[in-house]
C-alpha positions in Angstrom: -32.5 -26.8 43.8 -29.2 -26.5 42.1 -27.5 -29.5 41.4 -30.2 -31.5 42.3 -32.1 -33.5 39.3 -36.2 -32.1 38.8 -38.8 -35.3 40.5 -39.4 -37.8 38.5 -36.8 -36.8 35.7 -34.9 -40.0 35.4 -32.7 -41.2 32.1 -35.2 -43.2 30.0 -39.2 -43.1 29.6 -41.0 -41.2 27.6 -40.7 -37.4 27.9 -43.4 -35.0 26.6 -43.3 -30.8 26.0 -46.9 -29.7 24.8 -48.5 -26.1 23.9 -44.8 -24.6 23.1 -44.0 -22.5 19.8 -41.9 -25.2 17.7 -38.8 -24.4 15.8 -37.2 -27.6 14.2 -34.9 -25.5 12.2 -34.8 -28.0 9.2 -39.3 -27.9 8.9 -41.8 -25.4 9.1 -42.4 -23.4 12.3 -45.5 -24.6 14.8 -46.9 -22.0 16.5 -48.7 -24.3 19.6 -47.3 -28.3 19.2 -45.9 -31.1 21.4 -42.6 -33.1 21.0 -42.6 -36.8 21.9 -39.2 -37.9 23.4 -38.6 -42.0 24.1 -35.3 -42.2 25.8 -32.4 -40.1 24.4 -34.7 -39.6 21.3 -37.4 -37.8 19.5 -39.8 -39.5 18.5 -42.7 -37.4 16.7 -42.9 -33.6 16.8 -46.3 -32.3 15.5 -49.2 -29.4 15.6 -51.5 -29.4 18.8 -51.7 -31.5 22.2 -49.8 -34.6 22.1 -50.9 -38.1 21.9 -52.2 -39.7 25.4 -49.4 -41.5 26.9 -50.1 -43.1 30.2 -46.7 -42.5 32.4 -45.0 -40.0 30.5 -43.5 -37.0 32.3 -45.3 -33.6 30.8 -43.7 -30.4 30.5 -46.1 -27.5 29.6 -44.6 -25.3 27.2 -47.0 -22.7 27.6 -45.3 -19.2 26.9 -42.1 -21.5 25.7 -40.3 -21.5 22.3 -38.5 -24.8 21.6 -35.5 -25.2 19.9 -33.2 -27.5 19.1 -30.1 -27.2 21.7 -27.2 -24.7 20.8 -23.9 -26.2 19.2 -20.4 -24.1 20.7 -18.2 -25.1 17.2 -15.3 -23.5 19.0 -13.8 -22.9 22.4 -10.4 -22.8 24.7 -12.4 -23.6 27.8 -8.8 -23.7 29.7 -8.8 -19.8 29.2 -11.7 -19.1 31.6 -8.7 -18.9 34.5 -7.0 -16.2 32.3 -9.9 -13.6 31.6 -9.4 -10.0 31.5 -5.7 -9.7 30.8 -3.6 -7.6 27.0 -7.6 -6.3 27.0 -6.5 -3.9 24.1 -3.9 -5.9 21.8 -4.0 -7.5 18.5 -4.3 -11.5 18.1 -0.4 -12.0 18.0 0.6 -9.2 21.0 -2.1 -10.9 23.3 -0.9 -14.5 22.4 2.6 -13.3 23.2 1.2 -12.0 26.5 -0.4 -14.8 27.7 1.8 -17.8 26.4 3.8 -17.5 29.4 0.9 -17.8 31.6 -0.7 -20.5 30.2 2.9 -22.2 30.6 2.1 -22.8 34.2 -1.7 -24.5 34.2 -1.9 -27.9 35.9 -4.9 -30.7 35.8 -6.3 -28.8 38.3 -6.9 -25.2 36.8 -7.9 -27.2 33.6 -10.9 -29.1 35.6 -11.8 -26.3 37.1 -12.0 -23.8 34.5 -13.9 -26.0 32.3 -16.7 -26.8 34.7 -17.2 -22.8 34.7 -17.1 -22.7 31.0 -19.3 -25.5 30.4 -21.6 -24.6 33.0 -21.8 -21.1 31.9 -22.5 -22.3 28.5 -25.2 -24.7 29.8 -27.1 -21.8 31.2 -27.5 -20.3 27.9 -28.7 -23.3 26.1 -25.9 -24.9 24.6 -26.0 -29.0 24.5 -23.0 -30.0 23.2 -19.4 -28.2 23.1 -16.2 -28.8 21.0 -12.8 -27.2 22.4 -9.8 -26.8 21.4 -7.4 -27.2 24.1 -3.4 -26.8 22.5 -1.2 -25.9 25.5 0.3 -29.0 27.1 3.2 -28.4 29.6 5.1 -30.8 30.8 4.1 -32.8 33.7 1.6 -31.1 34.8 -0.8 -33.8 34.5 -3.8 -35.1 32.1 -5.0 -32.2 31.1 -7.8 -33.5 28.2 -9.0 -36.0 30.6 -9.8 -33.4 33.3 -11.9 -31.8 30.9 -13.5 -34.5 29.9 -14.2 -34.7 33.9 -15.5 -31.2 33.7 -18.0 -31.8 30.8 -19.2 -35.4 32.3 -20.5 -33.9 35.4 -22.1 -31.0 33.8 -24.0 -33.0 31.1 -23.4 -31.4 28.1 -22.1 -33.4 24.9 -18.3 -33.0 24.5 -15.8 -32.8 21.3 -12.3 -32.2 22.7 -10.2 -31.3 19.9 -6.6 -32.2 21.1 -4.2 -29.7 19.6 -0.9 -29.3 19.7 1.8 -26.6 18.8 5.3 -27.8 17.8 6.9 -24.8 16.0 8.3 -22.6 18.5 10.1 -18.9 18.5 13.4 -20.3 17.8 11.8 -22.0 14.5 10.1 -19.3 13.5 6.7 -19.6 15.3 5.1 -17.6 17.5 4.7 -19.2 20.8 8.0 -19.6 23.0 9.6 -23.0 22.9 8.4 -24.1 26.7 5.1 -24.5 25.2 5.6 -26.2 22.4 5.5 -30.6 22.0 8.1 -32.3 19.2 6.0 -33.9 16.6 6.1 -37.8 17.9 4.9 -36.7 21.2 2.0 -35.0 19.8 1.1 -37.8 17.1 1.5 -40.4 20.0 -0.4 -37.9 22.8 -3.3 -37.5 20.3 -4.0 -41.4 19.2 -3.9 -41.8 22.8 -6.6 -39.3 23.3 -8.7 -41.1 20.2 -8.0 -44.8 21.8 -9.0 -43.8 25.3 -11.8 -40.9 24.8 -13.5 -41.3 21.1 -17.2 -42.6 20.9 -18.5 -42.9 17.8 -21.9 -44.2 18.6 -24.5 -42.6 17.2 -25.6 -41.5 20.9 -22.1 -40.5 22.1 -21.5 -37.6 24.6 -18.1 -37.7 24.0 -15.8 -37.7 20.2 -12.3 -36.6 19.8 -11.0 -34.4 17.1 -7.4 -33.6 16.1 -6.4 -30.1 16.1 -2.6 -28.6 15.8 -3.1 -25.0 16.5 -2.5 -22.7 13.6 -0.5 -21.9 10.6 1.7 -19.5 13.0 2.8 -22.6 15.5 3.1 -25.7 13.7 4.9 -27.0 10.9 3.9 -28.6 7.8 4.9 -31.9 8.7 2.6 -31.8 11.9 -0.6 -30.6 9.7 0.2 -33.9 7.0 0.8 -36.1 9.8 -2.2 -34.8 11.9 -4.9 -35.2 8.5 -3.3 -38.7 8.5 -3.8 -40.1 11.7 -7.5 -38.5 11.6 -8.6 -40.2 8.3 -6.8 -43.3 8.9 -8.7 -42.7 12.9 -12.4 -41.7 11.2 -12.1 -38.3 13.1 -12.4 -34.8 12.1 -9.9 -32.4 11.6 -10.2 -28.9 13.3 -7.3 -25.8 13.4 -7.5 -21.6 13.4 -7.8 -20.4 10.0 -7.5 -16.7 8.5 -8.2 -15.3 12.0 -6.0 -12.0 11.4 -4.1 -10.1 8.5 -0.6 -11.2 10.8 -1.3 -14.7 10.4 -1.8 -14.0 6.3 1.7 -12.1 6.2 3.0 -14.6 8.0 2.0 -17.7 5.8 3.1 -15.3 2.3 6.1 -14.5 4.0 6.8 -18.7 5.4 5.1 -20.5 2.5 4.8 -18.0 -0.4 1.1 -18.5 -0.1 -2.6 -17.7 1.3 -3.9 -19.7 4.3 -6.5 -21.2 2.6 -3.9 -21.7 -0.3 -1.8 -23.4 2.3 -4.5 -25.7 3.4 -5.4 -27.5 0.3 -1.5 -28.0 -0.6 -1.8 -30.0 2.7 -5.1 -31.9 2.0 -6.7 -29.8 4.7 -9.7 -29.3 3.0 -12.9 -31.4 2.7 -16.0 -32.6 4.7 -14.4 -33.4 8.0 -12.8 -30.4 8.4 -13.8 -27.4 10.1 -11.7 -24.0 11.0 -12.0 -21.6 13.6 -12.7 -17.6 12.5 -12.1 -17.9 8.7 -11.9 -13.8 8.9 -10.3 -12.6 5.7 -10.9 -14.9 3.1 -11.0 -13.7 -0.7 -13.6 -14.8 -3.3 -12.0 -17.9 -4.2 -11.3 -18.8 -0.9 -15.3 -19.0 -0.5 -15.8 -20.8 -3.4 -13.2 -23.2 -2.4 -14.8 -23.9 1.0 -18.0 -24.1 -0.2 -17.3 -27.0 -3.1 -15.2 -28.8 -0.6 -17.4 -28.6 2.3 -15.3 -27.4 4.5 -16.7 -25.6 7.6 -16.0 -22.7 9.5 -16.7 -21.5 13.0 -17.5 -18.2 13.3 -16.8 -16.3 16.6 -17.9 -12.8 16.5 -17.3 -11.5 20.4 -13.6 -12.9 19.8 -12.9 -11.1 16.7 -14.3 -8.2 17.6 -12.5 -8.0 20.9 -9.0 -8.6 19.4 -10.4 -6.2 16.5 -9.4 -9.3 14.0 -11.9 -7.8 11.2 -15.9 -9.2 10.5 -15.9 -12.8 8.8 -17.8 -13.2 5.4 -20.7 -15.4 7.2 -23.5 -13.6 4.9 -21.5 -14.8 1.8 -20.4 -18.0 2.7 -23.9 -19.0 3.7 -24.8 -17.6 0.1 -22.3 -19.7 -1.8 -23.5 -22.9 0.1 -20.6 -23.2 2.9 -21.4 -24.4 6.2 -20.9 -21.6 9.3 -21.2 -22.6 12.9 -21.0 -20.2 15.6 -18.5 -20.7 18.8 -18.0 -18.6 21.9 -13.9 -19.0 21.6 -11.8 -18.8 24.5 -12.8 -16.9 27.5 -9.7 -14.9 27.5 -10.5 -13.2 24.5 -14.3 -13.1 24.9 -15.2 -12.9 28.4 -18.5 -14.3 30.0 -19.5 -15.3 26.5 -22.8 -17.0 25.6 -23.7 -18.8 22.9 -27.0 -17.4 22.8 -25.5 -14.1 23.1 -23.2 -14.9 19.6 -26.3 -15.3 17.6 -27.3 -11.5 18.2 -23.3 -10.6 17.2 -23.4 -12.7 14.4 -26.6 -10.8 13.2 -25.6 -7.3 13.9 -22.1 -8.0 12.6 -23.3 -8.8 9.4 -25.9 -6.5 8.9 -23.6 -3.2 10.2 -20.8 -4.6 7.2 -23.5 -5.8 4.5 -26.7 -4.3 5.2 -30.0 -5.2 6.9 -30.9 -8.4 4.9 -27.5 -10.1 5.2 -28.4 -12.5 8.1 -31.9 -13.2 9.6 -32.4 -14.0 13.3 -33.5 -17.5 11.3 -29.8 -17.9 9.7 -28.2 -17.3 12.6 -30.0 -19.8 14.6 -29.7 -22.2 12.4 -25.9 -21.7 12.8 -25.8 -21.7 16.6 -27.7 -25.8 15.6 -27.4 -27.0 12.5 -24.3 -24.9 11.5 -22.5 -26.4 14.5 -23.7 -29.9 14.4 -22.3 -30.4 10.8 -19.2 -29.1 11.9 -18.9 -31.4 14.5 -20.2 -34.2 12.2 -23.4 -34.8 14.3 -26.1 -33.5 11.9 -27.5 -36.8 11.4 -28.2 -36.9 15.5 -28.2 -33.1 16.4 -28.7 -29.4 15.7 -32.5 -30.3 14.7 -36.0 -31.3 16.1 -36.7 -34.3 13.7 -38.1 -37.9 15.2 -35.1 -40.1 15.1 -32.3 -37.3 16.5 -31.3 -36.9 19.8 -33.5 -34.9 22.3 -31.4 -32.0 22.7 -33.7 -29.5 23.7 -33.8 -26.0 24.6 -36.9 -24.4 26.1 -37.3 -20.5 26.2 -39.7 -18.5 28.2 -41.3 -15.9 26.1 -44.0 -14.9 27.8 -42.4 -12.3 30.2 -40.4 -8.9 28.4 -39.9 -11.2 24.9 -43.6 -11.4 24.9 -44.0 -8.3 23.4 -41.5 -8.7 20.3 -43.5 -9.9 17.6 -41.3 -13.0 16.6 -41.1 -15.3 19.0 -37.0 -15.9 16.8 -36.4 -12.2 17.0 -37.3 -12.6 20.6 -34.5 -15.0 21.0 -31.7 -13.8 18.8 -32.0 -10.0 19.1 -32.6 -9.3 22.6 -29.6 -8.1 24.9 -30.3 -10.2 27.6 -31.7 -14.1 26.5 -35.1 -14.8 27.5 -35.1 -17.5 30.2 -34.3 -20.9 29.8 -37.0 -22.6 31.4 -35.6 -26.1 30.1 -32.1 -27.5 28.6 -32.4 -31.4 27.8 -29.2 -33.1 26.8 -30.6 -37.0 25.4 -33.8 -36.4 27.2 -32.1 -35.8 30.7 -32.7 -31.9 32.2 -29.6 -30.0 32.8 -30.9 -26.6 33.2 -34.5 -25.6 34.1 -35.6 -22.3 35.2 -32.0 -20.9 34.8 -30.8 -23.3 37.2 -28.1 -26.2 36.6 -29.5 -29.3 37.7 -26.5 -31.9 37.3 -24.2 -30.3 39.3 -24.1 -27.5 42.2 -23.8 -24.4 40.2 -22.3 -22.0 42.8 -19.7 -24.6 43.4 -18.8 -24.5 39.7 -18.7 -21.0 39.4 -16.3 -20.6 42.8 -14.2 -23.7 41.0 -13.8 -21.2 38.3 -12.7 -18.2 40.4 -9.7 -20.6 42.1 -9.0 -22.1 39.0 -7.7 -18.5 37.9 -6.2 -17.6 41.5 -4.5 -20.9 41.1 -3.3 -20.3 37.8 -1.8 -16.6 39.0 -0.1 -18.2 41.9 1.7 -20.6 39.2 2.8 -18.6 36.9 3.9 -16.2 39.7 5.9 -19.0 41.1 7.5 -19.4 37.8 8.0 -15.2 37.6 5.3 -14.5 35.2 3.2 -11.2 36.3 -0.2 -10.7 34.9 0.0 -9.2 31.9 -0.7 -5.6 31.3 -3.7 -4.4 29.2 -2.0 -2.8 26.6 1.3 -4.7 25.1 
């Protein structure tokens, strides 16, 4: 039945799951309850069987845990065509390596890669996805837009975060200067992306962001002009942050300073803002975040595969900062799932700190709520309240994860995630029993597979070879 919707399970109506173990994240746990969806909505959640409602599609939750759907905080869904490649280099050597590469992606390796990506994160119960997509080569078509394409036909929410690079090699950046955009282009590239994409309804599948790249590939003036056109936009503000001790030596050895120093002498701290890794941050740097409300995205698999150090999530979360988790970019963290990052996030913290510095409870609460904040949606996501959106994710545990104790544990520790018998997005399925059901899955998956033997040929044409594993 891939690809094809469930009988019956058409937008609007009234939707009820019944008899499943309840975790709203924001209220008390319920071990057997129902949840009342009325169109994209939720409109009661409670204890027991659920109200008689003649007409309303039923879902038995029997042997299910609900939660509320998974929030990716931080992606490169582009990099799905360039997996596997500089597999034992730092941050900066595997940049260097794959820059080139990147260089030659059209429209089409962009729509195709992202349908893999946001199908593969579909299947592990994630409802909505930001990305950050920064590499825009000339003429090689709309690039934001075919992801856009990519995440409308898979039916997940979408925050495309339109970077931008415009400090190259010759001024004293990191990427080479084929990459890189001059600063009216991107300022003019990006309000076009906000004018033609951004929905700010409260039920919107789709919102921009603005997002130059990082510390080590753009200049000042793009980061002041970029918080600018957000706030004076109403849009949120997202960029890589104190990822790796290069990109610290870099901004002491540019600007005299920090990152996180760096940031707030260009008003790149506050409430709509939210950065990628946050790895090596010092005491104040916490406390700063924290009283400004700034967020962070925290991407375990990533930093552990480019061995970019263990980000302070345990203390953050302590001081009162907000952590979301993201899957990053394929190319650094291949076949990631966002289920998956929970468990990392866990072990990470508890191998560095100890065994109390992140419960399974914490780091689902991440994966939702963490992520929704980021993104500016926790008003309409990342919980199971009545008044949210009905972005729902339905776990079998009455298989293997029947015997862990806790149904959570069940969820966030095991190696493999327990099925996902249901994945609503607004009350609409898009997975159930492991299956995509808004689009043909094995298409999307060969889509992904071309997209990267496309994106080879290109860059061959254009006498790149794959890069090595080692630099």
């Amino acid at each position: 039945m891939t690809g094809h919707r469930l009988p019956g399970d058409l937008p609007g109506g009234v939707l009820v799951i019944e008899n499943a173990y309840l975790v709203p994240v924001t209220g008390p746990e319920i071990p057997s309850g129902h949840i009342v969806v009325r169109g994209d909505r939720i409109e009661s959640i409670g204890p027991g069987p659920a109200p008689d409602l003649p007409g309303a599609r039923r879902v038995d939750g029997t042997g299910c845990l609900a939660t509320p759907g998974l929030v990716n905080a931080h992606h490169h869904l582009y990099q799905w065509a360039s997996q596997g490649f500089a597999r034992e280099a730092t941050l900066f050597e595997w940049l260097v390596a794959l820059y080139p590469v990147w260089a030659a992606m059209d429209a089409e390796v962009v729509r195709g890669a992202a349908g893999a990506g946001l199908a593969h994160l579909a299947l592990s119960g994630c409802t909505t996805s930001a990305d950050h997509h920064y590499v825009f080569p000339a003429g090689r078509g709309d690039l934001l837009a075919a992801e856009i394409d990519a995440a409308r036909a898979v039916g997940v929410r979408f925050h495309p975060a339109r970077g931008s690079m415009d400090r190259g090699v010759s001024d004293g950046g990191l990427p080479p200067d084929e990459v890189v955009e001059d600063l009216d282009t991107i300022l003019t590239a990006t309000a076009e992306a906000i004018d033609a994409h951004h929905d700010p309804s409260f039920s919107s599948k789709l919102r921009v962001a603005v997002a130059p790249c990082s510390p080590f590939s753009v200049s000042t003036e793009l980061m002041t002009e970029s918080a600018a056109l957000a706030r004076d936009r109403g849009v949120r503000l997202h960029t890589h942050l104190a990822e790796t001790l290069d990109e610290e030596e870099h901004c002491l050895a540019r600007y005299g300073v920090r990152p996180v120093d760096h940031m707030e002498k260009l008003g790149w701290l506050g409430p709509d803002v939210w950065f990628a890794h946050a790895v090596h941050l010092s005491d104040a740097d916490i406390v700063r975040l924290a009283g400004t409300g700034t967020g962070t995205a925290h991407c375990p698999s990533s930093n552990g595969r480019l061995g970019a150090g263990i980000a302070r999530v345990s203390e953050l979360l302590r001081r009162g900062a907000n952590v979301g988790l993201g899957v990053d970019g394929s190319a650094s963290a291949e076949l990631t799932s966002l289920a998956g990052e929970m468990r990392q996030a866990l072990l990470f913290q508890r191998a560095r700190y100890g065994p109390t510095a992140l419960t399974a409870r914490q780091a689902l609460s991440a994966a939702t709520l963490g992520g929704a904040r980021n993104l500016g949606r926790e008003a309409e996501l990342g919980s199971l309240e009545p008044g949210k959106l009905a972005d729902i994710a339905l776990w079998r545990i009455d298989s293997f994860a029947g015997a862990v104790a806790d149904p959570v544990h069940a969820l966030v520790l095991g190696t493999r995630q327990p099925p996902l018998a249901r994945l609503l997005v607004g009350g609409e399925t898009v997975v159930a029993d492991d299956e995509l059901r808004t689009a043909p899955q094995d298409e999307l998956g060969r889509a992904g597979v071309e997209a990267h033997r496309r994106l080879m040929r290109l860059a061959g044409e254009r006498g790149v070879p794959p890069p090595p594993p080692r630099p």
